[in-house]
C-alpha positions in Angstrom: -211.8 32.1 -132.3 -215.4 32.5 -132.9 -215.6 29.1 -134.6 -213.0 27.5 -132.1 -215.4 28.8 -129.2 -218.6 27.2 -130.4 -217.1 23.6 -131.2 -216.2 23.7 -127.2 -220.4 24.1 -126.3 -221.3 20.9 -128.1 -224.7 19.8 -126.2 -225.6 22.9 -124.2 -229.0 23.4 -123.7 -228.6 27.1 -122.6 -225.8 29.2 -123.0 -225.5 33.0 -121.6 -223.5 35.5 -122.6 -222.2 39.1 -120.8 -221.5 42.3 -122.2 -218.6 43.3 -123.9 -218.5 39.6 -125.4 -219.0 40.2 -129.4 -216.7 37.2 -129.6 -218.4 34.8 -127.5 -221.5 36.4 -128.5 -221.1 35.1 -131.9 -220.1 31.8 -131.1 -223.2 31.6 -129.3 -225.3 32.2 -132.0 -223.3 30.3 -134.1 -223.9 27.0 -132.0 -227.9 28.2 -131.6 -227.9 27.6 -135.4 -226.9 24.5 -135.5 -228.1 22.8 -132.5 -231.1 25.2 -131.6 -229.5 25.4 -128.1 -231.2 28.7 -126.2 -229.1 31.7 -125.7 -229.0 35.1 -123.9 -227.1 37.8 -124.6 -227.2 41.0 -122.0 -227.7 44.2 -124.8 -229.6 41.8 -127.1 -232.8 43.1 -127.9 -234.0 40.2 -130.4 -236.9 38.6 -128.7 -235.4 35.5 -128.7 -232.4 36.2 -127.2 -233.1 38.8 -125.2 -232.8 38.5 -121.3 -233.3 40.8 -118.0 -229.8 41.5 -117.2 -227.7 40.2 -114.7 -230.5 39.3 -112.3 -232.5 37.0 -114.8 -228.9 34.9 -115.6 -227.8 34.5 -111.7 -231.1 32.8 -111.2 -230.7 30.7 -114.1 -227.7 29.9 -112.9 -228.3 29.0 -109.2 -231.2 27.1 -110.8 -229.4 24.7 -112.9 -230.8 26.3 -115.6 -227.6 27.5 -117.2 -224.9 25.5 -119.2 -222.2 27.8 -120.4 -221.2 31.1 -119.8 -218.1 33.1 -120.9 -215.0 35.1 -118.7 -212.2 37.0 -120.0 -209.9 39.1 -117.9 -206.8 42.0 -117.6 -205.2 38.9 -116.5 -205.3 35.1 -116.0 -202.9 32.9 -114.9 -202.3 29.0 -114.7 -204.7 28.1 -112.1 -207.4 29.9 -114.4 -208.0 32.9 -111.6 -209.0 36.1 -113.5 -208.3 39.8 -112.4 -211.1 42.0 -113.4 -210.1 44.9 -110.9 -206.3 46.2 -111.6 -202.8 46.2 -111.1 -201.3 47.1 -108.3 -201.9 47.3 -104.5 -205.4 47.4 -103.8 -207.2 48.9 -103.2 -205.3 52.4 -104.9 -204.4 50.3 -108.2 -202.3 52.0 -110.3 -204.8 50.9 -113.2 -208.1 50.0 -112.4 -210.6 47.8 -114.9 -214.1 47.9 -114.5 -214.5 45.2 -111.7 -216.1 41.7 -111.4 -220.1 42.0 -111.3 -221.0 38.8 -110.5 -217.9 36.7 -112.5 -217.3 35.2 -109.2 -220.5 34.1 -108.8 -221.2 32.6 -112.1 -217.9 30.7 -112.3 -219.3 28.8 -109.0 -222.2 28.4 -110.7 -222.1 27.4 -114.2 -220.4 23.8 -115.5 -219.0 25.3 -118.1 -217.2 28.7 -118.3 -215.1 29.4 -121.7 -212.1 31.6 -120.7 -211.4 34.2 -124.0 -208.6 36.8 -124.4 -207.8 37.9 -128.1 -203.9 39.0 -126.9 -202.3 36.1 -125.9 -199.1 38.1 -124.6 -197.4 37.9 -120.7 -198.9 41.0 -120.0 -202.2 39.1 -119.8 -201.4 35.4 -119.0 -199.0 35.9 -115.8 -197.5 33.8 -113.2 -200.0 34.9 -110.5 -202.8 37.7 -111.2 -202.1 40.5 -109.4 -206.2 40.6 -107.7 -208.4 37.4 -107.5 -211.7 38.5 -108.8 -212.4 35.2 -109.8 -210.7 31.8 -108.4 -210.7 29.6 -111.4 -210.2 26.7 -108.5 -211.6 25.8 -104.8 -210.9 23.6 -102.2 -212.7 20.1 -102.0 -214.9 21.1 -99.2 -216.3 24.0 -100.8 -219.3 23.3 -103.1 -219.2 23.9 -106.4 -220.7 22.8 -109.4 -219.4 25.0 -112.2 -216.0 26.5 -113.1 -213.4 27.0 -116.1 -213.5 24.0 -119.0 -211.5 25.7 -121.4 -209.2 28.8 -122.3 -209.5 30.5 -126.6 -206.9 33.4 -127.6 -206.0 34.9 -130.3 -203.4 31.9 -130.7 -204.5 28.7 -129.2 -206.9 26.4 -127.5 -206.8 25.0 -123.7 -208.7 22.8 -121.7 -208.6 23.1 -117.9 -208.2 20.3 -116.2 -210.2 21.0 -112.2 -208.4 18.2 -110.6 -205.0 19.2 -111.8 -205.5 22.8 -111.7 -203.6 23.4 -115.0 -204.1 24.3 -118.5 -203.5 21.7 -121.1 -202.5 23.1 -124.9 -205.3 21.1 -127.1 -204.5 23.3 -130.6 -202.7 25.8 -132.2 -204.6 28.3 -134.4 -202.9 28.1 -138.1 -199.4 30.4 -138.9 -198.6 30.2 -135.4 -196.3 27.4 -133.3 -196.3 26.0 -129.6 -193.1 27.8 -129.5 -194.8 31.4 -130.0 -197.5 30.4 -127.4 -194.9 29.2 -124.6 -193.3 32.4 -125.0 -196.4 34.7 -124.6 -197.3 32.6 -121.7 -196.5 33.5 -118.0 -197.1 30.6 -116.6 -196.3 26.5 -117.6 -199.0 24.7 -118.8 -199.2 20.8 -120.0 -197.9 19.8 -123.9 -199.0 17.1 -125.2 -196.4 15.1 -128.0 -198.4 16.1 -131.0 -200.3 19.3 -130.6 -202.6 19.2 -134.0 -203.7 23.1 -135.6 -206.8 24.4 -134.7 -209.9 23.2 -137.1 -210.4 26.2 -139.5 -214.2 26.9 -140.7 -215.5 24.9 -143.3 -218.0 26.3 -145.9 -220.9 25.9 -144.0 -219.7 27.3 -140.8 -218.3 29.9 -142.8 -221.9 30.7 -144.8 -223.7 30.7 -141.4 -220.9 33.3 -139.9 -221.4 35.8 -143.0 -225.0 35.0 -142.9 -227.6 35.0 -139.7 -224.4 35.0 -137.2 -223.3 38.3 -138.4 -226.9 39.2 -138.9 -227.5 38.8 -135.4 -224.6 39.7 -133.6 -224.8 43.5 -135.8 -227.8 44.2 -133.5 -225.8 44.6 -130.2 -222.5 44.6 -131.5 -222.8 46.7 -134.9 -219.2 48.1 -135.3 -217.6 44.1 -134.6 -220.2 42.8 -137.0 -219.1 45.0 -139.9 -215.5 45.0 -139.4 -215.8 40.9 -139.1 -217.8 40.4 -141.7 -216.5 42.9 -144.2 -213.1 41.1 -143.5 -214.7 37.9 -144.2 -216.0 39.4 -147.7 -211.9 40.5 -148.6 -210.4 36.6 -147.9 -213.4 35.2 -149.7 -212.5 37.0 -152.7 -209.1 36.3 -152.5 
């Protein structure tokens, strides 16, 4: 995913990330080492990628000043809408999540928001989300410049098409089929003919992950960066 997620943020000049986001995070830092694209991650306390909370990235964002950003969600469904709040009637949900913060705002704002979810079961990626937190689409007279590009699971890769309003399957990640995603998938999405397996890591990628990405990401995230990275260590010796 991390590797998946970084090939998608090709020529961004800026790219922020949220909390919670070790995945995405990396990725980040991953495409900052090979493009020297800026990046701000909220919890970072490395100069360089350090940034004022929320505040400092919603100006950057109503700025301009802000290519790519990063959503996830309890759920998300086929028009890219994300539910941050809970299921059930709202507002007594029968479980509540933590709430949107300023995801609505931010996928307005910024051209290119990466949709991530590690499960890729129905429970997340339903018919219809339960609570819009998020619209992942708008209607022609309302203004807005940014919004989802592209969806990364635990299984596959999406692009979202705006115009259409749909997902369209781009990859498969290896040892798993379009068959297993269409049936972990609430709603219907575009197939291509061919659908080719997601790019795995090559060497390099793979030496910059064990090396300054995991470096890095250990400072926020240090529990994700040792678990990663000493699961990286056990497939490179066998």
């Amino acid at each position: 995913m991390i590797a998946a997620i970084s090939r998608l943020l090709g020529n961004c000049r800026h790219i922020a990330v949220g909390v919670l986001s070790p995945i995405p995070g990396s990725a980040a830092i991953l495409a900052r080492a090979r493009t020297g694209a800026k990046v701000s991650i909220i919890g970072c306390q490395l100069p360089e990628y350090r940034t004022e909370g929320g505040v400092d990235l919603f100006d950057c964002a109503g700025q301009g000043r802000l290519d790519a950003f990063f959503l996830s969600g309890g759920q998300i469904d086929g028009q890219a809408n994300i539910n941050l709040h809970g299921v059930g009637p709202y507002p007594e949900m029968e479980t509540r999540w933590s709430g949107a913060f300023g995801s609505a705002y931010l996928y307005f704002m910024v051209p290119r928001v990466i949709l991530f979810k590690e499960e890729h079961t129905r429970r997340v990626f339903v018919p219809k989300v339960g609570f819009i937190s998020a619209p992942g689409v708008s209607p022609s007279n309302i203004y807005r410049p940014g919004g989802p590009h592209a969806l990364v699971t635990g299984l596959c890769v999406m692009h979202f098409n705006r115009q259409e309003g749909r997902f369209r399957l781009i990859s498969v990640h290896p040892g798993h089929s379009v068959e297993e995603v269409k049936d972990n998938t609430g709603f219907d999405f575009d197939v291509p003919e061919t659908v080719p397996e997601t790019e795995v890591p090559d060497h390099e990628t793979l030496d910059l992950m064990r090396g300054v990405v995991t470096q890095t990401i250990a400072t926020t995230y240090p529990a994700f960066a040792a678990s990663q990275f000493n699961a990286m260590q056990s497939n490179a010796a066998s």
